[in-house]
C-alpha positions as CSV (number, residue, x, y, z in Angstrom):
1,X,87.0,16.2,-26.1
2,X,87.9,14.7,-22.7
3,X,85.3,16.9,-21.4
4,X,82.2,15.6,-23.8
5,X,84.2,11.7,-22.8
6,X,83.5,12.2,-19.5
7,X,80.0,13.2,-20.1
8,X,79.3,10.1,-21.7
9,X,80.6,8.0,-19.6
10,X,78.5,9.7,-16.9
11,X,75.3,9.1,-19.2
12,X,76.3,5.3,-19.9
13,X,76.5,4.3,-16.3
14,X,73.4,6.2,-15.3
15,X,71.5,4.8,-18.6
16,X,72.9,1.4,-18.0
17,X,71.0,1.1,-14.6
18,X,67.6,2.0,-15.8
19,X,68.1,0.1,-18.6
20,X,69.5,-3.1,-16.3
21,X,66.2,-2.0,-14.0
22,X,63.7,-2.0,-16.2
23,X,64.3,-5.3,-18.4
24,X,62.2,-8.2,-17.1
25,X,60.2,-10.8,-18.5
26,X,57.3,-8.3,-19.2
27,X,59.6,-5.6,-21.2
28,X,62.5,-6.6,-22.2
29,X,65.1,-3.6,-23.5
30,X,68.3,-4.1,-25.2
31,X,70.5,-1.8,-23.1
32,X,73.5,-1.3,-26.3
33,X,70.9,0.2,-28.4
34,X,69.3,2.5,-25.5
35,X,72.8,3.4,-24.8
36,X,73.8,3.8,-28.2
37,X,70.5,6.2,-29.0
38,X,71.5,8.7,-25.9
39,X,75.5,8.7,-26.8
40,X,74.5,9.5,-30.4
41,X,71.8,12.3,-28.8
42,X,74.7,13.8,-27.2
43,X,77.4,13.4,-30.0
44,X,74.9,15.2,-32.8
45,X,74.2,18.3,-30.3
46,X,77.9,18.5,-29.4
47,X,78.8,18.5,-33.4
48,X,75.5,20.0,-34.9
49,X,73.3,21.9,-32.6
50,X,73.1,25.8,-34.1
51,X,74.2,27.1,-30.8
52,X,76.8,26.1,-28.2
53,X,75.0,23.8,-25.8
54,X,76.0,23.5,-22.3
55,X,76.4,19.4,-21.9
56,X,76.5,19.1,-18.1
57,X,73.2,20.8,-17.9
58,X,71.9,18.9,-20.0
59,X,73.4,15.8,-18.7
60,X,72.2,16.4,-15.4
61,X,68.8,17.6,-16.5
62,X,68.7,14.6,-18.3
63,X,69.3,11.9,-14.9
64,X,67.1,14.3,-13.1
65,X,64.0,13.5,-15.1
66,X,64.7,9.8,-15.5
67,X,64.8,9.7,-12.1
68,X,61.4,11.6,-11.6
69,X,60.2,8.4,-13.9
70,X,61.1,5.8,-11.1
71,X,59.8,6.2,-8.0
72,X,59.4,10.0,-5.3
73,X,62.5,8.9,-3.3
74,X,65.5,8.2,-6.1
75,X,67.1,11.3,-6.4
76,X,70.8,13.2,-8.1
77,X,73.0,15.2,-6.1
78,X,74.9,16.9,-8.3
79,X,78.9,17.4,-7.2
80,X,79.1,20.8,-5.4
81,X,76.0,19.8,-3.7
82,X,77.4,16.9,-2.2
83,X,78.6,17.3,0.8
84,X,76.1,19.9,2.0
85,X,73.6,17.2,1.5
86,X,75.6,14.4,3.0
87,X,76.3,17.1,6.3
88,X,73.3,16.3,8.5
89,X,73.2,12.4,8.1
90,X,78.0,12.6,8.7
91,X,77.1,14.2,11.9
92,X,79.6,16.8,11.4
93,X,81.2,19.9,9.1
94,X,84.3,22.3,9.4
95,X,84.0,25.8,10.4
96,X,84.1,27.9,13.2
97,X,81.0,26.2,15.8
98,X,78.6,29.0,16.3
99,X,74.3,28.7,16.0
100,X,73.8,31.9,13.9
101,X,70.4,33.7,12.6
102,X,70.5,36.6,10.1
103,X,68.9,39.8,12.1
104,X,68.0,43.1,10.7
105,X,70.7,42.2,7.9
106,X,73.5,41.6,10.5
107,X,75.0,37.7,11.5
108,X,73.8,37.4,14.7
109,X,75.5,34.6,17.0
110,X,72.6,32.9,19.1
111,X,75.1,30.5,20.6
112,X,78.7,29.1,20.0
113,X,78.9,25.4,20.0
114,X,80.5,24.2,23.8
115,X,84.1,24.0,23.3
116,X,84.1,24.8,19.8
117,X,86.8,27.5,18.0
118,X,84.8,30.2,18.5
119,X,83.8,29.2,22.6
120,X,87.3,28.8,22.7
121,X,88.4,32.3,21.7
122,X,85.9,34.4,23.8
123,X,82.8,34.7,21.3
124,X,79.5,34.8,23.3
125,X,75.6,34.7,22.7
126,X,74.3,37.7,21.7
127,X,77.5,39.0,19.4
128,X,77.3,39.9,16.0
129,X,79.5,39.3,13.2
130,X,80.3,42.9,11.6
131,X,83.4,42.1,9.6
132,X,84.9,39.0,8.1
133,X,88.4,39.3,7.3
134,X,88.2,43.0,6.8
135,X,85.4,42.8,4.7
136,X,81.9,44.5,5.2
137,X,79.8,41.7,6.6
138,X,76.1,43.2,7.0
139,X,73.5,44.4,4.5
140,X,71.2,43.3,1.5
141,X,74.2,41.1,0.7
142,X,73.6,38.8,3.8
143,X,72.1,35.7,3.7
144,X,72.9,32.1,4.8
145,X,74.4,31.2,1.9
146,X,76.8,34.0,2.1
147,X,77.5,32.9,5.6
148,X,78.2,29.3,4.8
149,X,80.1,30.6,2.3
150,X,82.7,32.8,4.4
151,X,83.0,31.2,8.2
152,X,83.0,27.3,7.0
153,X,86.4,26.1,5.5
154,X,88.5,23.3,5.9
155,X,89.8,22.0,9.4
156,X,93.1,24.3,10.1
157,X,92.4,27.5,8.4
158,X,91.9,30.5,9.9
159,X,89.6,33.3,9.6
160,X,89.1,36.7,11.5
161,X,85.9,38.1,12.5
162,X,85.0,42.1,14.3
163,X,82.5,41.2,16.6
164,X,80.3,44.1,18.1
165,X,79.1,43.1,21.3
166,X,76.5,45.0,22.8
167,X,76.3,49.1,22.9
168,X,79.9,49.1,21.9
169,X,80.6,51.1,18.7
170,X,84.3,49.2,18.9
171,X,84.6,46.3,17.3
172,X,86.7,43.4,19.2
173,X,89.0,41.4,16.5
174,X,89.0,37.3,16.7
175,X,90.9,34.9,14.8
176,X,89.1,31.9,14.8
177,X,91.1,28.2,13.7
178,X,88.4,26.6,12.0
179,X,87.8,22.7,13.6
180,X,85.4,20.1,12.9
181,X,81.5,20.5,14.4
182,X,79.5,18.0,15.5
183,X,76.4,17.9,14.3
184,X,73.9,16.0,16.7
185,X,71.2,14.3,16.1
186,X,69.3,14.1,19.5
187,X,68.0,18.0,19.9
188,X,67.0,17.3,23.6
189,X,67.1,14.6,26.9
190,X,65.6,15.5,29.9
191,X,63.6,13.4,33.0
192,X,59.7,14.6,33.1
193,X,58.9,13.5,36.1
194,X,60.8,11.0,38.6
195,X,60.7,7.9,36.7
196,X,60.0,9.3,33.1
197,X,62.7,10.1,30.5
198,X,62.7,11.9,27.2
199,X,64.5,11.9,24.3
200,X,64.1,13.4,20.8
201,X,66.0,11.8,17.8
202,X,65.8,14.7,14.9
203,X,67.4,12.1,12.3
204,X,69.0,8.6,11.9
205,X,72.6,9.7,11.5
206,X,76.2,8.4,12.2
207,X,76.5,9.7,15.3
208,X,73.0,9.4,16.5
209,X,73.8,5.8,18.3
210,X,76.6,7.3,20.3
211,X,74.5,10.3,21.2
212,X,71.6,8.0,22.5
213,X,73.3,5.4,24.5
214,X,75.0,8.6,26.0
215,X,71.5,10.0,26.8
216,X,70.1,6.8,28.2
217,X,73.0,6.4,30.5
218,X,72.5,9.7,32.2
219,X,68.8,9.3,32.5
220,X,69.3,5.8,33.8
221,X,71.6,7.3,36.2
222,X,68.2,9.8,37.4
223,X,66.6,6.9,38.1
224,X,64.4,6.8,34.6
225,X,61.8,3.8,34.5
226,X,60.0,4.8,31.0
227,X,61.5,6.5,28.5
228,X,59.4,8.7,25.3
229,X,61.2,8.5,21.8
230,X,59.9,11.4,20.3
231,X,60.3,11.2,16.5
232,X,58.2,13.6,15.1
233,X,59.0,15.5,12.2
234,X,62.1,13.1,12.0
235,X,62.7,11.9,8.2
236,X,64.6,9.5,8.1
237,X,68.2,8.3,7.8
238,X,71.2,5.8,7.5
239,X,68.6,1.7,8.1
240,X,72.0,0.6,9.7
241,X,71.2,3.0,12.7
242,X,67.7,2.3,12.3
243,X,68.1,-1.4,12.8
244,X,70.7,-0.6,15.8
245,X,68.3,2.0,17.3
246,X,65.7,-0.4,17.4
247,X,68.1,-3.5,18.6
248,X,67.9,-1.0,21.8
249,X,64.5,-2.0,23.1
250,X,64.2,-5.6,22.1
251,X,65.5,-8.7,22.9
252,X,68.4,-11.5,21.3
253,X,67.1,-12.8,18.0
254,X,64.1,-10.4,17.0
255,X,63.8,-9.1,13.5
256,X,63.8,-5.2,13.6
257,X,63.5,-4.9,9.8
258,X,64.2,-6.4,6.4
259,X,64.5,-5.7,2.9
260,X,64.3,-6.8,-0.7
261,X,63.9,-5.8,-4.4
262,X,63.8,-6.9,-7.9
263,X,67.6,-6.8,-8.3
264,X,68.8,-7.0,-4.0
265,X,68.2,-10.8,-2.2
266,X,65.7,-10.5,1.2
267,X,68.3,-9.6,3.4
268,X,66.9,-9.5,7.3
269,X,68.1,-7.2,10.1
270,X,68.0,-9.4,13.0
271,X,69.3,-8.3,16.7
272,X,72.5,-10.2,17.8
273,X,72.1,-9.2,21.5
274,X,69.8,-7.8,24.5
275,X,69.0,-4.3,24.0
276,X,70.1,-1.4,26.4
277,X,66.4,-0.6,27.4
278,X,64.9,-4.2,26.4
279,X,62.5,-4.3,29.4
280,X,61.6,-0.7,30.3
281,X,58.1,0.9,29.2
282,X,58.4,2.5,26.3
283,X,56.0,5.0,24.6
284,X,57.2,6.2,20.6
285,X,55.4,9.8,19.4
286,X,55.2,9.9,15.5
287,X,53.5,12.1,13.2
288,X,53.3,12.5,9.1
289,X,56.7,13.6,9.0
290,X,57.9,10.9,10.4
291,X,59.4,8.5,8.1
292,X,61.7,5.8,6.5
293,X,64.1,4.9,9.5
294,X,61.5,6.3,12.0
295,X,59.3,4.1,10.3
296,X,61.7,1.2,10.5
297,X,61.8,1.6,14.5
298,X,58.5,2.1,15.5
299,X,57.0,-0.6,13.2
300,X,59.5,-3.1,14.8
301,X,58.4,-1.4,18.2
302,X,54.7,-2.1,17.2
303,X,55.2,-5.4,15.7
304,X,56.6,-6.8,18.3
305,X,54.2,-5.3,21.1
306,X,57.3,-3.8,22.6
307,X,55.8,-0.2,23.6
308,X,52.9,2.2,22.8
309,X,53.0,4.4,19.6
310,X,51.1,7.5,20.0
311,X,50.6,10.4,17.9
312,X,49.4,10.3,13.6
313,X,50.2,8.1,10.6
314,X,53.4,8.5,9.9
315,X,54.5,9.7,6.5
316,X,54.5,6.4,4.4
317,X,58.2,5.7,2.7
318,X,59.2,2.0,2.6
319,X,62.0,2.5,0.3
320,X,65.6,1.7,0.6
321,X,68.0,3.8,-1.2
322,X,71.4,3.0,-1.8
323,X,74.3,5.8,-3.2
324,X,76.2,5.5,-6.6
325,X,79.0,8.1,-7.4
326,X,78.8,9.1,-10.7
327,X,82.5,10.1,-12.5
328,X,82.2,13.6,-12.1
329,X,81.6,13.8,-8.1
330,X,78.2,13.8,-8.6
331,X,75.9,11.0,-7.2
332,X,72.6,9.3,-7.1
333,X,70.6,8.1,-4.8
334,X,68.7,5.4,-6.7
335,X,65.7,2.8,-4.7
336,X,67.4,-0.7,-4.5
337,X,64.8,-2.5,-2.7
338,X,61.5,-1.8,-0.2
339,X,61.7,-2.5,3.6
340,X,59.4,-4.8,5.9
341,X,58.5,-4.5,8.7
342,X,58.8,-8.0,11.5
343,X,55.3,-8.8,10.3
344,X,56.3,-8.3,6.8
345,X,54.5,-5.0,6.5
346,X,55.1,-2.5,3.7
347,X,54.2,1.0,4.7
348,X,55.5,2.4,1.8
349,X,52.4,4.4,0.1
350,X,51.5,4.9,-3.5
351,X,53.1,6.8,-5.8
352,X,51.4,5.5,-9.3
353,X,49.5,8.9,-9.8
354,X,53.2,10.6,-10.2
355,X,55.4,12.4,-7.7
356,X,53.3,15.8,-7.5
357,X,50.7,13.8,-6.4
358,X,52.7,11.5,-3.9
359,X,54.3,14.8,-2.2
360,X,50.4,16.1,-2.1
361,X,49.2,13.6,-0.4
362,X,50.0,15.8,3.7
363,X,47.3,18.6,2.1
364,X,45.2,15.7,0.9
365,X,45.1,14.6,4.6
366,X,44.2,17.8,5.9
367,X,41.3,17.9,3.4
368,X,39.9,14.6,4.6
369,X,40.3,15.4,7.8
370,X,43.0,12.6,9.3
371,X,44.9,15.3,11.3
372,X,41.8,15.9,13.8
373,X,39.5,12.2,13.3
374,X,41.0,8.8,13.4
375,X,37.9,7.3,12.0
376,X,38.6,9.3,8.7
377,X,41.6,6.8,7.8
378,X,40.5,3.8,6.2
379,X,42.9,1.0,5.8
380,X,42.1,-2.5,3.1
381,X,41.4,-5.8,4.5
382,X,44.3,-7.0,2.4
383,X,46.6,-4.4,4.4
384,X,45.3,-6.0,7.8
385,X,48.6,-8.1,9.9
386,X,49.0,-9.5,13.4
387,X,51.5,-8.4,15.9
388,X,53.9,-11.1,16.8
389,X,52.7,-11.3,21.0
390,X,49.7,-10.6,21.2
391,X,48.3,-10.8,18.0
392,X,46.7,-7.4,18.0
393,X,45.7,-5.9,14.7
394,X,47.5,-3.6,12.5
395,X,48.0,-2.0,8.6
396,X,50.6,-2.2,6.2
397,X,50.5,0.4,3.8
398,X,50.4,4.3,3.9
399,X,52.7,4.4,6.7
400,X,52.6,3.5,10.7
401,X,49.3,4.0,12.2
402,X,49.6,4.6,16.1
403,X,48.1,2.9,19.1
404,X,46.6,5.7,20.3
405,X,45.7,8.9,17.9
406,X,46.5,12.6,19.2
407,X,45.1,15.4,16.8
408,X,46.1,18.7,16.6
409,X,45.6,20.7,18.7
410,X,43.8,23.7,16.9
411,X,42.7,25.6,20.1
412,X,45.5,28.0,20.1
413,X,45.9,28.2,16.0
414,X,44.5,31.8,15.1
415,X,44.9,33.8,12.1
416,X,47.1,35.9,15.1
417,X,49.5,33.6,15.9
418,X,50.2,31.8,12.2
419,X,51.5,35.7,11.4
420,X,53.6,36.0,14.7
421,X,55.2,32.3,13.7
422,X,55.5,33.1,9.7
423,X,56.8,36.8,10.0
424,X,59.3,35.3,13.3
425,X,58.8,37.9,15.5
426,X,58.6,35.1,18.4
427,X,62.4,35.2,17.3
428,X,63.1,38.7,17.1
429,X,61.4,39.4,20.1
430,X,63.1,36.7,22.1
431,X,66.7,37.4,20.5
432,X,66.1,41.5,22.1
433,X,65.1,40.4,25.4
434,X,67.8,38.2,25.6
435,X,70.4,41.0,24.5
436,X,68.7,43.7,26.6
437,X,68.5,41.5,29.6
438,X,71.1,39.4,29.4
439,X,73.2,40.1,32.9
440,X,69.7,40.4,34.6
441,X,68.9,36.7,33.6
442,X,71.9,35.7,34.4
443,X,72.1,36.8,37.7
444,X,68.2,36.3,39.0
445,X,68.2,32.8,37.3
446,X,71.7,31.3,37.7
447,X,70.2,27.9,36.8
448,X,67.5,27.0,34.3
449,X,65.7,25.4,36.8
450,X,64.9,28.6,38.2
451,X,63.7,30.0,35.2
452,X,61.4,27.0,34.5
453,X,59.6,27.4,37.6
454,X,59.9,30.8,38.2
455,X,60.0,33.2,35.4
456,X,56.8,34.7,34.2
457,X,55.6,36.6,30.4
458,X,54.2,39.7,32.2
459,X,51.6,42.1,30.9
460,X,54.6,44.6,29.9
461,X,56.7,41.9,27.9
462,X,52.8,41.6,26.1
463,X,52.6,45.4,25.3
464,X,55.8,45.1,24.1
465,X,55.6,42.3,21.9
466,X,52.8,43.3,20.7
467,X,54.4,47.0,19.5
468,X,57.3,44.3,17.8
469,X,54.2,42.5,15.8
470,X,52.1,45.9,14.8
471,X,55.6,47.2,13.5
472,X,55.8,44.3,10.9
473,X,52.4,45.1,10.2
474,X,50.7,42.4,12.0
475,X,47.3,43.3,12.8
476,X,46.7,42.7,16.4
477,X,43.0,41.1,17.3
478,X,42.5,41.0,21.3
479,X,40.2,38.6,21.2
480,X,42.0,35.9,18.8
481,X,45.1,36.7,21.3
482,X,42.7,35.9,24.0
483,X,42.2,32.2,22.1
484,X,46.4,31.9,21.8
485,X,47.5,33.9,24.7
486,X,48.1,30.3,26.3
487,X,51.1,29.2,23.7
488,X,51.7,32.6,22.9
489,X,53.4,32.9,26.3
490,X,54.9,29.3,26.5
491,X,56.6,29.9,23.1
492,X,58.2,33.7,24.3
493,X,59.4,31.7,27.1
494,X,60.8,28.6,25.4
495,X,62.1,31.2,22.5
496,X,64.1,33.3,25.5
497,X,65.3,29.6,27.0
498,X,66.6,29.0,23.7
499,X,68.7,31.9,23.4
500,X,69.8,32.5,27.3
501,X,70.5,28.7,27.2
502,X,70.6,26.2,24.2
503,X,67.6,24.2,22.2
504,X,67.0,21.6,24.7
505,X,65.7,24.3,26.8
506,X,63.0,25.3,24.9
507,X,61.6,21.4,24.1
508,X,61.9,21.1,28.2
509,X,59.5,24.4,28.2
510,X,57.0,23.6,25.5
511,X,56.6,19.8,27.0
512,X,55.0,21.6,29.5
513,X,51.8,21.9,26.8
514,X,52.5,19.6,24.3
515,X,49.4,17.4,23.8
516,X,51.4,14.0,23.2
517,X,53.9,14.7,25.7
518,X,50.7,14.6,28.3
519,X,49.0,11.6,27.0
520,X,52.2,9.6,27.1
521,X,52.8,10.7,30.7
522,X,49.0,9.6,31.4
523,X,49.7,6.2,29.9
524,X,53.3,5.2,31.3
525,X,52.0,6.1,34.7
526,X,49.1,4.2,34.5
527,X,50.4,0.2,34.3
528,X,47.1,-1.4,33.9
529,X,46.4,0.8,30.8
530,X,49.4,1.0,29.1
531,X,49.6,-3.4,29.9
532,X,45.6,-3.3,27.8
533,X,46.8,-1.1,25.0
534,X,49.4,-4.0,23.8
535,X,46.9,-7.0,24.3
C-alpha cells in the first residue's frame, strides 16, 4: 500500500503542474477533479484490472506523454537515470579516470585521465582491460554499458584490473582507488597564429567558467589579441554560466539575456562588472547544433555588435527549463519560461506541428538547401530587430543567424569516406598504428610540435589503410579517394594525434582545413573588414 501511496503522490504533484499550467482565462480546469479522475484511474487498475499491472511503468509512461503534450524540450528523468544524465553538465563522476573505446570486443584504454587513479598506478595508452576483479572482461558481453557498469563506483573503493600490455601474453595486476573525474567542458585551447587564440566550449557546464578563464589566461600569457569561440555542435547548458560566459566579453551594465513565462516574472541577466576579454576581437563559430546557452551567448555577442558570428543558423531553442524532483528520485525537467535576447529576440522555433516534426526540422534544412545557400533562409518582417550600436539588422526566431554564412564543405564528402567514418576504421586504423609504433613516435617526435609540422600519411600507411577498409568490406573507389584523399589524410593524422597525445591534438590538426577556422583567421586579421561587418 505504501508502494501504490507513493505512486500517487508522484502522479498528484506531476498532474498538479499541468493542471496549475494550463488554467488561464481561455481554459479554465479545476485541478481537484483532474486529480481526482487520475488517482481514481490508478486506484481501479490497482484493485480491478484482470492482470497485475506494473504501476511505476505506468506512472512514468504516463508523465512521459504529458510531457510530449507541452512543448520538444520538457522532459522526465526517471531515478536510476539520474545522475548519468546530470554527469556531463556536474563536470565530474567517480571511477577510475581512463578514455576507453571498445576494440575487437576487448576495453581498450586510449588514454588515462593526467593524474587520475589509473595514471597514478602505472596504466598507459594503448593497454587493455582483460580482467576485472578476476572476472573475464572481453567478448560479445562487452559494451559500454557493461564498462560503466564495472570500473565506475563510488569515491574510495577499489577495483582490480589484468591489463595486457602489448605482445605480452602476461597479464600485469592493478588495483585501482576509484577518485572523482573531472569532466571538462572546453575539448581544446591553442594560439593559431601569433596574435589569434582558440577555444572550444563542448557544453555550458559547472566547471566550464573555471576551465575558460584558465584558458584565456594562458593564451593571454602567448600574447593572444583575438580569440575564436568555437561552439559548434555545443547544446546547451546551465543559463547561469551562459549569462557569466557572456559577462566575459562585454562591458559593466549590458544585458546578456533575460527571461519570462506565463507563471516566472521577466527576470534580466545584467553584467555587474567589466568582462575578462571586453575589448579584444572576437569572432563566435555556430552551427545547427548549436543551441540554448550557445544561443544565449552569441545573440548577446550579436546584439550588442561585440564580435563577428560566423558559421549556420543555430539550432532554434529559446526555452528555459527548470528541474523538479519528483518523490521517488525521479525528476522532470519541465519549461518555466522563454529567454530573450538584449534586443528582446526570441529564437526559439516552432514546435505547433508536434515534436516529430520540431526534431525534423535539421533534414528539413538539408532538403531546402540552407546548409550550402544563405539566400534559401527566409526570415518575417515581423522577426526583423536592431542591434544595440550600430543598429544593424537581425532575426528573431528559428535560431541565431550568423554575420557571415560558411556552408559545408561537400568537396571531400564521398560515398568513400561516409563508410570509412560510419564503419570507424579512421579509429581502428589510428588505435593500431599508435600501438604498433608507439616507441618510434615517441622517440622521432618527442614534442607534438614536431609531429604537426613534420609527420606525413605516406603511400604505405594508404595501402594499408586501405587493406583495414576492404576487410570490413568497404568497397574502395580510387577515384572518389582521389576527391577525399585531402581529409582522408588530415583525419589519419588528427586520429593518430589523438591517441599518441590527447583530443586537443586532433582539433589543433584538423584547424589546419577547417573552413570556418580559415574565414575567421581571414577576418580577425583584416581590421578594416572585420570593423565593416559590425556597422
Amino acid at each position: 500500500m505504501r508502494y501504490i501511496k507513493s505512486l500517487l503522490l508522484s502522479l498528484l504533484i506531476a498532474f498538479n503542474m499541468v493542471a496549475m499550467a494550463q488554467n488561464n482565462e481561455h481554459n479554465k480546469i479545476d485541478p481537484k477533479t483532474t486529480i481526482q479522475k487520475m488517482t481514481t484511474m490508478y486506484y481501479l487498475i490497482n484493485n480491478f484490472y484482470v492482470d497485475t499491472a506494473n504501476l511505476e511503468a505506468l506512472t512514468e509512461d504516463a508523465i512521459v506523454a504529458m510531457l510530449k503534450e507541452l512543448d520538444p524540450h520538457s522532459a522526465y528523468i526517471s531515478k536510476k537515470d539520474v545522475q548519468k544524465a546530470n554527469e556531463p553538465l556536474e563536470g565530474s563522476f567517480e571511477g577510475i579516470g581512463v578514455t576507453f573505446q571498445i576494440f575487437q570486443d576487448t576495453i581498450l584504454i586510449v588514454s588515462p585521465v593526467p593524474g587520475g587513479p589509473s595514471d597514478k598506478v602505472g596504466i598507459m595508452s594503448g593497454d587493455k582491460i582483460i580482467t576485472i576483479d578476476g572476472e573475464d572482461a572481453f567478448g560479445k558481453k562487452i559494451n559500454n554499458e557493461y564498462v560503466t557498469e564495472h570500473i565506475r563506483g563510488k569515491k574510495g573503493t577499489k577495483v582490480t584490473l589484468g591489463i595486457k600490455r602489448g605482445d605480452s601474453d602476461e597479464l600485469i595486476d592493478y588495483e585501482v582507488t576509484r577518485d572523482k573525474i573531472p569532466l571538462n567542458s572546453i575539448n581544446a585551447y591553442f594560439m593559431l597564429d601569433e596574435n589569434i587564440g582558440y577555444i572550444k566550449l563542448d557544453r555550458f557546464a559547472k566547471t566550464s567558467m573555471k576551465e575558460f578563464k584558465e584558458a584565456l589566461e594562458e593564451l593571454e600569457e602567448q600574447k593572444m589579441k583575438s580569440l575564436i569561440l568555437d561552439l559548434r555542435g555545443n547544446n546547451g547548458g546551465y543559463l547561469n554560466v551562459a549569462f557569466e560566459l557572456g559577462n566575459m566579453f562585454l562591458d559593466k551594465g549590458m544585458t546578456v539575456v533575460y527571461t519570462e513565462g506565463d507563471k516566472s516574472p521577466k527576470q534580466i541577466f545584467e553584467t555587474d562588472k567589466k568582462g575578462d576579454f571586453a575589448k579584444g576581437k572576437l569572432v563566435v563559430l555556430i552551427d545547427e547544433g548549436s543551441a540554448s546557452a550557445s544561443e544565449i551567448v552569441s545573440g548577446a555577442i550579436q546584439d550588442w555588435d561585440r564580435g563577428v558570428l560566423i558559421g549556420r543558423r543555430s539550432f532554434g531553442k529559446g526555452l528555459v527549463q527548470r528541474p523538479f524532483n519528483l518523490p521517488d528520485g525521479s525528476i522532470v525537467r519541465l519549461t518555466t519560461a522563454r529567454y530573450y535576447t538584449p534586443t528582446g529576440r526570441c529564437i526559439q522555433r516552432s514546435y505547433e506541428k508536434g515534436t516529430e516534426d520540431y526534431y525534423n526540422e535539421m533534414t528539413k534544412r538539408f532538403d531546402h538547401g540552407e546548409y550550402y545557400h544563405a539566400d534559401s533562409i527566409q526570415f518575417p518582417d515581423s522577426l526583423k530587430y536592431e542591434t544595440l550600436v550600430s543598429g544593424r539588422t537581425v532575426y528573431g526566431g528559428g535560431g541565431v543567424m550568423p554575420d557571415i554564412f560558411v556552408p559545408i564543405d561537400t568537396t571531400f564528402a564521398t560515398k568513400l569516406y561516409t563508410d570509412l567514418i560510419r564503419k570507424g576504421i579512421f579509429n581502428q586504423y589510428a588505435i593500431d598504428y599508435v600501438m604498433d609504433n608507439r616507441e618510434a613516435l615517441k622517440e622521432k617526435y618527442p614534442d607534438f610540435s614536431y609531429y604537426e609540422d613534420d609527420f606525413v600519411i605516406t603511400d604505405e600507411m594508404i595501402d594499408d589503410f586501405k587493406n583495414a577498409a576492404e576487410k570490413k568490406d568497404i568497397k574502395w573507389d580510387e577515384e572518389q579517394f582521389l576527391r577525399s584523399e585531402k581529409m582522408i589524410k588530415l583525419q589519419l593524422k588528427a586520429m593518430i594525434a589523438r591517441n599518441e597525445w590527447d583530443m586537443e591534438k586532433y582539433y589543433k590538426i584538423i584547424a589546419e582545413d577547417d573552413k570556418m577556422i580559415g574565414k575567421a583567421i581571414e577576418i580577425l586579421n583584416d581590421k578594416n573588414q572585420y570593423k565593416k561587418l559590425l556597422q
